[in-house]
C-alpha positions in Angstrom: 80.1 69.6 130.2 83.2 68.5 128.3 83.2 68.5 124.6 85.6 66.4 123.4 87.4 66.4 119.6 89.0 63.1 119.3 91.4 62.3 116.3 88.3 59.9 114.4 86.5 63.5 114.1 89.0 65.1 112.6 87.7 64.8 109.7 88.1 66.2 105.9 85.1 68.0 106.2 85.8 69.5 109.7 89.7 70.5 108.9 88.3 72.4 105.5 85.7 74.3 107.4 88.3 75.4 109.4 90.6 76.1 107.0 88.2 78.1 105.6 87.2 79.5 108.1 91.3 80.8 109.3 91.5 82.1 105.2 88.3 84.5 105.3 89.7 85.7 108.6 93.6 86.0 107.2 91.6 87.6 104.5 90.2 90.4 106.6 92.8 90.8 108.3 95.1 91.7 105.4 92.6 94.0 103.7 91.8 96.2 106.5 92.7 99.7 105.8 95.6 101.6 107.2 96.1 105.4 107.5 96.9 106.6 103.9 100.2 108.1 105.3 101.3 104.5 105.7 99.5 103.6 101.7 101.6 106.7 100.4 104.7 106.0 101.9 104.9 102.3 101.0 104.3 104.0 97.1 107.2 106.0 97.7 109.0 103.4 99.0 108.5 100.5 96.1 108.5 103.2 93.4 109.8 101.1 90.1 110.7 97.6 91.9 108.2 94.7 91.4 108.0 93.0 94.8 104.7 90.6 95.3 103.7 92.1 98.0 104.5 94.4 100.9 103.2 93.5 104.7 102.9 95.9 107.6 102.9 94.6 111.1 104.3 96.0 114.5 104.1 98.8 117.1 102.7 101.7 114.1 99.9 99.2 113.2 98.9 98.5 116.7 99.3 101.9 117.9 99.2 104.2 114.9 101.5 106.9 114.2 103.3 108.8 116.4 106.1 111.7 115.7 108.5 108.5 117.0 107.2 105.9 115.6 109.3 103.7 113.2 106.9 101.7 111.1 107.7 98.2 110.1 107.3 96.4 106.9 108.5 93.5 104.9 109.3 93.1 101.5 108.5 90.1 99.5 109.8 89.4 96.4 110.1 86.2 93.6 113.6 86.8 93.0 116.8 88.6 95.1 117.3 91.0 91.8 113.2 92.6 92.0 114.5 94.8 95.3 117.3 97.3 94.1 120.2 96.8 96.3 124.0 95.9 95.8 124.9 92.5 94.7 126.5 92.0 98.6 123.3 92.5 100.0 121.2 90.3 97.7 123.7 87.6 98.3 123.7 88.4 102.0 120.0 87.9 102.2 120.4 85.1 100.1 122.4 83.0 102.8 121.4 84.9 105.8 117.9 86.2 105.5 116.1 88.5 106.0 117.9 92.0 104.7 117.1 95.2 106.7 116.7 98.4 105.2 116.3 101.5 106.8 113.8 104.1 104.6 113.0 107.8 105.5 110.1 109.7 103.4 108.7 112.8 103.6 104.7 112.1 103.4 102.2 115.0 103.5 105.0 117.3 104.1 105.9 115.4 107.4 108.9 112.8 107.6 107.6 109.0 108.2 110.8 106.3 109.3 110.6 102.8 108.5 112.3 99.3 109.0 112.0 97.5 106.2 112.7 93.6 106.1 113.1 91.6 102.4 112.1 87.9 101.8 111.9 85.9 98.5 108.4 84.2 98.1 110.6 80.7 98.7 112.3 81.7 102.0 108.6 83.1 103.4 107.0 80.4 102.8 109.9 78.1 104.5 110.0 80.6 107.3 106.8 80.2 108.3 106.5 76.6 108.4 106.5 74.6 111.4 109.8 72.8 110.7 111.7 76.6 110.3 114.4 76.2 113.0 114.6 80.1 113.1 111.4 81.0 114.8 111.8 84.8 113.9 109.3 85.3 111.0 106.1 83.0 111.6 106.2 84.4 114.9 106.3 87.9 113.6 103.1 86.9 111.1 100.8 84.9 113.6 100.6 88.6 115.2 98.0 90.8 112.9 99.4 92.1 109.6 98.6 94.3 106.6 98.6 93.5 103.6 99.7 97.2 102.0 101.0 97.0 98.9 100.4 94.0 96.3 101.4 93.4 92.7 98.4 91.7 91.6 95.7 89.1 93.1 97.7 85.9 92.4 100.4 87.1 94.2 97.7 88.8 97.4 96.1 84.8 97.8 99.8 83.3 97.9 101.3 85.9 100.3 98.0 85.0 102.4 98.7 81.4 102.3 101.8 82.1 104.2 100.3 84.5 106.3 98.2 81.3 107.2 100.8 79.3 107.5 102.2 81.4 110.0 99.2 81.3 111.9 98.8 77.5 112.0 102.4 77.0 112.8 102.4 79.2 116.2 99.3 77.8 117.0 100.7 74.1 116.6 103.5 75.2 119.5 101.0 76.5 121.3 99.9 73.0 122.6 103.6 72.1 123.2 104.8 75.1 124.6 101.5 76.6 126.9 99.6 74.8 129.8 98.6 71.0 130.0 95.0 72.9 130.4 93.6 76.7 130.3 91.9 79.1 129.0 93.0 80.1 125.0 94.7 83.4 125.8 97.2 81.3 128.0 97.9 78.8 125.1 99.3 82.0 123.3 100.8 84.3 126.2 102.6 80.9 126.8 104.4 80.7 122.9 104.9 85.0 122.8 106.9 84.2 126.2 108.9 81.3 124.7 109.4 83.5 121.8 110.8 86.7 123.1 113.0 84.6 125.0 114.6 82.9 122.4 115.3 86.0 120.0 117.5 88.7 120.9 115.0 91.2 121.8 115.3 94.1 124.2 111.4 94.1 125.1 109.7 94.8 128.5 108.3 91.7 130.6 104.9 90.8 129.2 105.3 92.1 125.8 104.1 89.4 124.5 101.1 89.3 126.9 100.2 92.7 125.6 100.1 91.9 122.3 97.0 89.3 122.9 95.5 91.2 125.4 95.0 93.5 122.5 93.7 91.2 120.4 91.9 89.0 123.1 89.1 87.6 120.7 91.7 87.6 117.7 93.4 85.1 119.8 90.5 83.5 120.9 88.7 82.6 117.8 92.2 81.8 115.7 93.2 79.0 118.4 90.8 76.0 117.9 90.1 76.2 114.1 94.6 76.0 113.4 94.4 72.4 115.8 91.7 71.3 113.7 93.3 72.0 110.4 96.7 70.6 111.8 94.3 67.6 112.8 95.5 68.1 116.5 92.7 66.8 119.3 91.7 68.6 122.3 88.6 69.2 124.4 86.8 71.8 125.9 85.7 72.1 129.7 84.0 75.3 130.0 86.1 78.0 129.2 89.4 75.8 129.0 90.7 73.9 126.5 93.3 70.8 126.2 95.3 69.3 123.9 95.3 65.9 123.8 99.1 65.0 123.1 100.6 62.3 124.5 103.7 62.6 127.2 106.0 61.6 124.8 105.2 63.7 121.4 105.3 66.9 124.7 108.6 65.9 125.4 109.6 65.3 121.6 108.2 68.7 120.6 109.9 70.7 124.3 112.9 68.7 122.6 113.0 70.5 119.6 112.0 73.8 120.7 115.1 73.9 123.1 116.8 73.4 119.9 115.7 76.6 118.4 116.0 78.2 121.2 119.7 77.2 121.5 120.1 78.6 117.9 118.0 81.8 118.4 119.7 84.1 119.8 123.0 83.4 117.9 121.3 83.6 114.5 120.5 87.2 115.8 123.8 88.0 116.7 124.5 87.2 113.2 122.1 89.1 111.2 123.2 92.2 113.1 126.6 91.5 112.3 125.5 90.9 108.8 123.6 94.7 109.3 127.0 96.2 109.5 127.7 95.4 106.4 124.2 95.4 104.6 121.7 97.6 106.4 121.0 100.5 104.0 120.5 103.8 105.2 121.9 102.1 108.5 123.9 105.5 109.2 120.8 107.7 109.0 119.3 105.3 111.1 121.4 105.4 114.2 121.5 109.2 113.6 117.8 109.5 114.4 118.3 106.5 117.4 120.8 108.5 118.8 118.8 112.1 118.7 115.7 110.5 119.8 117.4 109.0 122.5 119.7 111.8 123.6 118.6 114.9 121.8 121.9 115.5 120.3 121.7 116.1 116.4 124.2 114.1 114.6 125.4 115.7 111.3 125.7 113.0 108.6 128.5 113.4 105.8 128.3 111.5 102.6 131.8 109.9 103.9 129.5 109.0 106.6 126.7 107.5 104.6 128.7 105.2 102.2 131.2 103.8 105.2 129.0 103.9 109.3 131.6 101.7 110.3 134.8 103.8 109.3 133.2 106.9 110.2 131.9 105.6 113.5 134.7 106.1 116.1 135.1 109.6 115.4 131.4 110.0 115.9 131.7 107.9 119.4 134.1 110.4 120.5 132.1 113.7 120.0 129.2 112.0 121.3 131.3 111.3 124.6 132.4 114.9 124.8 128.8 115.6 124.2 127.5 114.1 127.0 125.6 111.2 125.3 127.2 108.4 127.2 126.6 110.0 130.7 123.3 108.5 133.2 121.3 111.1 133.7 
């Protein structure tokens, strides 16, 4: 039996259901509880700044906490100036966002490691539309999130309408990007794959695969409510789905994508050349990379904190006679 959505039922009244239908379930989503290690840390962590809101997403919320696990977290604020940091870095984010910070806190007498990204309201919400060229951030926020840290309601419900938009954006490529016809989880395994590929991303095959295989019904349930809201048609054939897109708005939309795609992985290259310069607490961050990864403890001098690139050769050079370089 095929049940068919053509664009005439599309409707007002269907697209609001859905839409809220996709808020209650953004909704949830965001206000599911964490550990309280990760509540107490992101205290810790915001202390006297006045973000909007902080978001957790990544490997710690998908797989808890581990004594290697670096949690991940993004920053959102109205104006560069609410997140203390150097007028470099504010302007740095301000061109080239986002920032990345690197925070270590001791919570419950155990030390917790984090990545932190930061955003102004403005850039999140163009980030996660569908026009964004850089793909980075609504693909990072159609995955499941946490909504951890929040200054007050007003700014919860606008942080959750970009969460939404997010979703609805990575959905929409969805139909471009996945099969002419399948079953929903393919629709997405099909976008994560496009995804990975076009950032610079050291991840294992099927990454992305993983991630909605973890969240099968997630997936399942987000898919077909965004194309209704986005007013995109499709029909259903058992377990399968379709979108109905003509040949030539396909090709269009493969068109563009090989234009962020093009632009991806450059854009990455620049942000990490960007970090050089701008990642705080960069240097205590590739001291813990490098122990965790070789076991060999690197002391950190203040010389060493204030200039990582000045101080770094010297530190290549006992890490060579150390051993770290060497294939085990």
């Amino acid at each position: 039996m095929v049940n068919q959505q053509s664009p005439d039922l599309h409707t007002a009244t269907t697209q609001a259901k859905a839409a809220r239908f996709l808020d209650e379930q953004i909704r949830q989503e965001l206000t599911t509880r964490v550990s309280p290690a990760v509540l107490d840390f992101v205290e810790q962590m915001v202390g006297m700044a006045e973000p909007l809101g902080v978001l957790f997403y990544g490997s710690g919320l998908r797989g808890g906490i581990q004594a290697d696990t670096l949690l991940d977290f993004y920053v959102i604020v109205r104006k560069q100036s609410d997140w203390p940091r150097s007028r470099l870095a504010c302007l740095a984010n301000a061109l080239l966002p986002p920032n990345v910070e690197y925070h270590e806190l001791t919570v419950e007498g155990q030390p917790l490691r984090a990545k932190v990204a930061i955003l102004t309201l403005a850039q999140f919400r163009r980030l996660t539309g569908f026009s964004a060229l850089d793909t980075t951030v609504w693909a990072r926020f159609s995955q499941p999130v946490r909504l951890v840290w929040q200054r007050d309601a007003a700014a919860a419900q606008t942080l959750r309408r970009c969460v939404m938009r997010a979703t609805m954006t990575a959905a929409r490529w969805t139909a471009f990007l996945g099969p002419e016809k399948g079953e929903r989880d393919d629709f997405w395994n099909a976008l994560y794959r496009q995804t990975y590929q076009t950032e610079l991303r050291v991840e294992k095959a099927g990454r992305g695969a993983g991630i909605v295989a973890s969240y099968q019904e997630r997936y399942r349930d987000l898919l077909l409510p965004c194309w209704q809201v986005a007013a995109l048609p499709y029909e259903v054939v058992g377990e399968e789905v379709r979108p109905l897109i003509s040949s030539a708005q396909k090709f269009r939309e493969e068109q563009a994508w090989q234009v962020r795609r093009r632009i991806g992985r450059p854009l990455n290259i620049l942000r990490l050349m960007k970090a050089a310069y701008t990642f705080t607490g960069g240097a205590r961050y590739a001291a813990w990379k490098i122990e965790r990864h070789s076991g060999i403890k690197v002391p950190l001098t203040p010389f060493a904190e204030k200039n990582p690139l000045l101080a770094a050769p010297p530190l290549v050079w006992r890490l060579w006679r150390k051993g770290a370089f060497k294939r085990s």
